[in-house]
N, C-alpha and C positions, 0 to 999 in steps of 0.2 A: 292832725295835719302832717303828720310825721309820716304817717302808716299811708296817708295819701299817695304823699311825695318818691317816697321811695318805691310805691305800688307803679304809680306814672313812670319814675325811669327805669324800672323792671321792665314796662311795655314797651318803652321807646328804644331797649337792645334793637341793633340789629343783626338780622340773621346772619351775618357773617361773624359775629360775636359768641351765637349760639355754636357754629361749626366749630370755633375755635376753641370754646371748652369744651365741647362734644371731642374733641382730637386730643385735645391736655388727658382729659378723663381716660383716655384710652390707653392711652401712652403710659398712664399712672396704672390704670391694669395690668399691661402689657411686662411694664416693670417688674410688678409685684410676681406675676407669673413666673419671668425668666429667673426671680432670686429665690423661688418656690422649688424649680427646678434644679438651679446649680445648688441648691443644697439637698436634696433630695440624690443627685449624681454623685456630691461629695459621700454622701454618708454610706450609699452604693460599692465608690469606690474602699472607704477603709473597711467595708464590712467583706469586699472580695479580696483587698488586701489579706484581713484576718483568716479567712476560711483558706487561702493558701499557704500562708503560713504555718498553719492550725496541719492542713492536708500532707502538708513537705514534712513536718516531724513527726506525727503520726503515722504517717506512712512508711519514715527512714527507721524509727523507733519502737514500734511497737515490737516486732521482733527481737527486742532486747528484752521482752520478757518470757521469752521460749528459749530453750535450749536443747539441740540436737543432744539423742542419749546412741549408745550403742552397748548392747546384751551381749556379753561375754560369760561365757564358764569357768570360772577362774579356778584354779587348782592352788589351795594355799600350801604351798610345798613348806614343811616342816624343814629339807634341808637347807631352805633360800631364807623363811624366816625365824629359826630357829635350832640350830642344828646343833647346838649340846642338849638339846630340852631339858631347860631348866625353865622357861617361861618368864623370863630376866624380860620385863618391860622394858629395858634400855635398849636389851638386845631387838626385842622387837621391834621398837620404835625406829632403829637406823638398820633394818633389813631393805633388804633393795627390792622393793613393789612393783617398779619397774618391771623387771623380768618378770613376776606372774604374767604381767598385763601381757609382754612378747610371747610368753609360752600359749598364752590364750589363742591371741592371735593365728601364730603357727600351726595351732593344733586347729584354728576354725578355717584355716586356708591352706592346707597342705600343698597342695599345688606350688604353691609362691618359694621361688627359690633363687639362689644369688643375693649378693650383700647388699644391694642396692634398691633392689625390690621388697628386700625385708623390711629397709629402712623405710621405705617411701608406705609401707603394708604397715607401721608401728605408727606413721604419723597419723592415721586416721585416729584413733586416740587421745585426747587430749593430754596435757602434763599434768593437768590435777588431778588424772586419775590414779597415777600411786596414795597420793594424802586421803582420798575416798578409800581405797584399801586400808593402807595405816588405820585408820581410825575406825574401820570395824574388826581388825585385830586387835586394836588398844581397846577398844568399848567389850567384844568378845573372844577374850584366846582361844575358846576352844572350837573356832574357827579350821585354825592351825589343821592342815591332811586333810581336810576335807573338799568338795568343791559346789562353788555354789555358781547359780546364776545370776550374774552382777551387772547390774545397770550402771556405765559410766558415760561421760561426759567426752561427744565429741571433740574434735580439735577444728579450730577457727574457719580454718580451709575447706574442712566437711558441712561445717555448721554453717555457712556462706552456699556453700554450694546446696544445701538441703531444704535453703529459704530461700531460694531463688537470686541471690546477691551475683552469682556466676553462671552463666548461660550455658550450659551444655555446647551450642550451636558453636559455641568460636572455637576456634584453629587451636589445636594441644599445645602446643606453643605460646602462645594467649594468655592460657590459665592455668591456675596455679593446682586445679585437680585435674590428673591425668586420664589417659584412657584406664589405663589398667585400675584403679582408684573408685571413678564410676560404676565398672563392672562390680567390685566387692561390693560398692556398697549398693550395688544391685542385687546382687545379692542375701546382703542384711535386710532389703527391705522386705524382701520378699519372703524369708524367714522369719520376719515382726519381730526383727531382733535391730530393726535401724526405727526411730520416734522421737517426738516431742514430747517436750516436758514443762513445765512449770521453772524455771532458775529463779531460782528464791536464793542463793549463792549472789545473785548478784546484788539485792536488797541488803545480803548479811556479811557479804566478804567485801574486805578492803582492796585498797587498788593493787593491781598488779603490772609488771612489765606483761604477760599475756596475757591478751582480751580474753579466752575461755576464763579466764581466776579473777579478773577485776570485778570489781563491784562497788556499790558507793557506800558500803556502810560503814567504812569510817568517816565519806563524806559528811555523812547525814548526824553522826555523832561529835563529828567537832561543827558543824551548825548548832545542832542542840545545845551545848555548852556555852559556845559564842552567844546565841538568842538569850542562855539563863543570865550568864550575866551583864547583859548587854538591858534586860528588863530587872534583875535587879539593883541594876543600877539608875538607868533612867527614869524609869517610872518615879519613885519616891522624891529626885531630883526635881525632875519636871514637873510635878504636882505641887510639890514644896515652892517652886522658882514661880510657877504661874501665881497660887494664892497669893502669895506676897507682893508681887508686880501686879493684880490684879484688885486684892483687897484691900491690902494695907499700904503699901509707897508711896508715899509723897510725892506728886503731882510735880515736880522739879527738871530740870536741868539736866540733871543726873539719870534719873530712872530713863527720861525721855532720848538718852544718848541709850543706855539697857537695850529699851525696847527697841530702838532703831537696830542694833549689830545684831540683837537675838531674829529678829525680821530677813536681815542679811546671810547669815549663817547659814539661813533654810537654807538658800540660792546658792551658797560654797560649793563647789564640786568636789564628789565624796574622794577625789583622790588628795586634796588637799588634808582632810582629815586622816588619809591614811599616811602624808609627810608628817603630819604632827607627831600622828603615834611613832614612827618612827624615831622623831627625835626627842620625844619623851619617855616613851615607855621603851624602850630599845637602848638607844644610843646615851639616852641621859640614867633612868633607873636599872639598866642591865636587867631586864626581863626577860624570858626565854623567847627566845626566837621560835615562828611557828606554833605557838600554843593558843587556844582558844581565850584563855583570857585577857590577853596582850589582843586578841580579834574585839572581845567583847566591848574592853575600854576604848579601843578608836571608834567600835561601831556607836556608843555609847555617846562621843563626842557629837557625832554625826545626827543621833536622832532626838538629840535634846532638844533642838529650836522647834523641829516636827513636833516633839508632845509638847514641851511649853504653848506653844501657837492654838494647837487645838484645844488645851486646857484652860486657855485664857479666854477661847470662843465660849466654851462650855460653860463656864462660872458666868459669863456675859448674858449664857441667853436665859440662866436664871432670872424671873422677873423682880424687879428692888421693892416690893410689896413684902415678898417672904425675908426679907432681910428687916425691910422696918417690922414686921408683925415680929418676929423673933424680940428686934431690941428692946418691943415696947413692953414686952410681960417680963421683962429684967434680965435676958441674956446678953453678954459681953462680948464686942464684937468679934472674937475667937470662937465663942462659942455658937453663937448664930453662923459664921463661915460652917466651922466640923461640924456641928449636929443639923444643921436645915441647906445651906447654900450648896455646899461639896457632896450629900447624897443625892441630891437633886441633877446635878452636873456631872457625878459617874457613869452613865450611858454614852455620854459626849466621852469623856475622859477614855474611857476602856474603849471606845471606835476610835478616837488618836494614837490610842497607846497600841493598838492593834496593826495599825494601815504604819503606822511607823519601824516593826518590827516586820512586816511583810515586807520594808524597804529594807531594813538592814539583813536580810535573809537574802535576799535579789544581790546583794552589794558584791562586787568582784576587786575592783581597784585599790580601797583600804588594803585589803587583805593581801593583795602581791608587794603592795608596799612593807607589811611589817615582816615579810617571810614564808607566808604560806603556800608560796608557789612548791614547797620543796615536795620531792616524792615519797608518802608516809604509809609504809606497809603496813601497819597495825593499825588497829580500831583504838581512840584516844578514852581511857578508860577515868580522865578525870580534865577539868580545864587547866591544868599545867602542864597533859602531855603532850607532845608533838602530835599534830593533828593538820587537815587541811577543810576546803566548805566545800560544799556541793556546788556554786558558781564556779570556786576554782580548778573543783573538781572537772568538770564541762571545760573550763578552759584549757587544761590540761592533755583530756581526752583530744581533743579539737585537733591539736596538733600533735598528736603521733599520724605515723602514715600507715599503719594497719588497715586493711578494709575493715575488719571487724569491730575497730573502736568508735565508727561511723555512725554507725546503730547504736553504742554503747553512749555514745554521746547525746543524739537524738533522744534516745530509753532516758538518761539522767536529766535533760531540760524536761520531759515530758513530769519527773516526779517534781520537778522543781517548781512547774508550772503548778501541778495539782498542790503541794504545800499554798502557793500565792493566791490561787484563787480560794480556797475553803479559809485561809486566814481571813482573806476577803468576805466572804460569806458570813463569817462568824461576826465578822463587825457590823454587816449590813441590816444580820438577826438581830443585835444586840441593841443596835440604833432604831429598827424599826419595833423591836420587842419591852423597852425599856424607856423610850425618850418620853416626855411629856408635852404636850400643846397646850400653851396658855393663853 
């Protein structure tokens, strides 16, 4: 009677009833369509965002890993670096390189005369190329009277001009290479004594006040340091804090106030933890200013709540089957977590502890907090020497006003990126390589 009734006033709609959910219906399509689209444009847009992005520093930077060279015949004159011959390494070492490079020059452009033309004829050169001589007299003296033909490193002005940074087209006036400047190196090129090279200098030399000498590899060695101890500290922490919060803690007051700030802390903004190191490790323990380990301990602050969090997911999504089968053949609830729960949950564990030091590696603002903004000429040859990071590095770069340190800056986000993303990668293998479905 039921199936009757409700049959009868199904017939009895009337068709203006039917138009009206015929229109509802449409409307709910029509919806669904427009929110099909506006996300389909959203995700359009941050993907044309990214590709220009991606396109502006790759484009500004890639040329940070070439460097303009210029073929010289160097004549290693005995009386400029050596001239009691005794082959006194000291003497050698503070010989003035310089002048080879000038006499090089003059002898490859005789033409060029008057003091000013000479000067402006020495600048295509860069200044590191005395230290490239030094050091193949230090490596071999008996160099010394001889001459060889020596591949050195442009100066900033040439090497801009060589990669298209300075337009030929504009007014001499304009730019910073002259008419007469072009013509030489018109003629190096056409000699095959003007090229490209590989700057691997810039990978392995620390920073410098001039763009041809900078380079980020003390950047990249007070990161390394900062990363060591920044995981060996965290990691064991965080593993330790989660178990215990996870397996063991008492269900209280207490733990539940824990859990709440460790939750909060994520959400801290990392400059707050670079005030703390400041007044802890700085201002209260007198640690040295600018050194990787005073980086590592703030960074260390910072990515505790990141691994606890992820470590507390991980032991979670262990299922509570292998916990009871453990206790019931007589393991003790210590030993059922370390032998069955905690290997089970190290795929989770190692992609938290991963994705967290890719953030402390990214990190810029701790780090000008305890010091590391300062300018460190050397490569940091352990975590207590003065050192700076490759974000600071970049920020550093950022603001000088060289044209040359543009590219150099670009070139260092560029290796920064590649570090983040393969950290990335490696957590991605690891979780897709290692995790379990149950």
């Amino acid at each position: 009677m039921t199936d009757i009734g409700m049959t009868d006033q199904a017939m009895t709609l009337k068709p203006t009833d039917h138009a009206k959910s015929a229109a509802r219906l449409r409307r709910r399509h029509a919806a669904d369509k427009r929110f099909r689209y506006y996300g389909i444009a959203a995700i359009g847009l941050a993907v044309l965002a990214i590709i220009t992005l991606f396109t502006s520093i790759v484009g500004t930077g890639y040329s940070a890993f070439w460097e303009t060279t210029v073929a010289l015949d160097i004549y290693f004159d005995p009386e400029v670096l050596d001239p009691d011959g005794t082959r006194d390494p000291e003497v050698i070492r503070k010989a003035n390189y310089a002048t080879l490079v000038s006499h090089a020059l003059y002898s490859r452009f005789p033409e060029v005369e008057g003091r000013a033309d000479k000067r402006t004829l020495r600048g295509i050169v860069s200044d590191g190329a005395r230290y490239t001589l030094q050091d193949m007299v230090m490596e071999n003296p008996s160099l010394i009277g001889t001459t060889q033909h020596v591949t050195l490193s442009a100066s900033g002005e040439v090497d801009a001009f060589a990669k298209g940074s300075i337009s030929p087209d504009l007014p001499e006036a304009e730019r910073p290479i002259k008419d007469n400047e072009i013509a030489w190196l018109e003629s190096l090129e056409q000699a095959g004594d003007l090229d490209w090279r590989i700057d691997w200098a810039f990978f392995t030399s620390p920073d410098s006040r001039s763009p041809v000498l900078a380079g980020i590899g003390g950047a990249v060695m007070g990161s390394f340091y900062m990363l060591l101890v920044t995981l060996a500290l965290s990691f064991p922490i965080g593993v330790a804090t989660a178990v215990y919060l996870e397996e063991f803690a008492p269900k209280n007051r207490w733990t539940d106030t824990i859990e709440v700030n460790i939750n909060n802390l994520a959400a801290v903004p990392s400059i707050v933890f670079g005030l703390l190191g400041l007044a802890v490790f700085l201002n209260t323990l007198g640690m040295p200013r600018s050194a990787p380990v005073v980086g590592g301990l703030t960074l260390t602050l910072m990515t505790l709540p990141t691994m606890i969090i992820a470590t507390r997911a991980a032991l979670r999504a262990v299922p509570p089957s292998i916990r009871d089968a453990a206790l019931g053949v007589g393991a003790s609830p210590l030993q059922a977590v370390m032998h069955h729960v905690l290997p089970l949950a190290m795929p989770g564990i190692l992609t938290g502890t991963i994705i967290g030091m890719a953030q402390a590696l990214g990190e810029t603002a701790p780090l000008l907090m305890i010091g590391m903004v300062a300018f460190v000429g050397d490569i940091p040859g352990g975590p207590f020497d003065s050192a700076t990071a490759l974000p600071v590095q970049i920020f550093l770069w950022a603001d000088l006003p060289e044209r040359a340190f543009e590219e150099k800056t670009a070139g260092a986000i560029l290796v920064l990126l590649a570090f983040l993303i393969l950290m990335n990668a490696v957590a991605v293998y690891l979780r897709r390589r290692l995790e379990r479905r149950w």
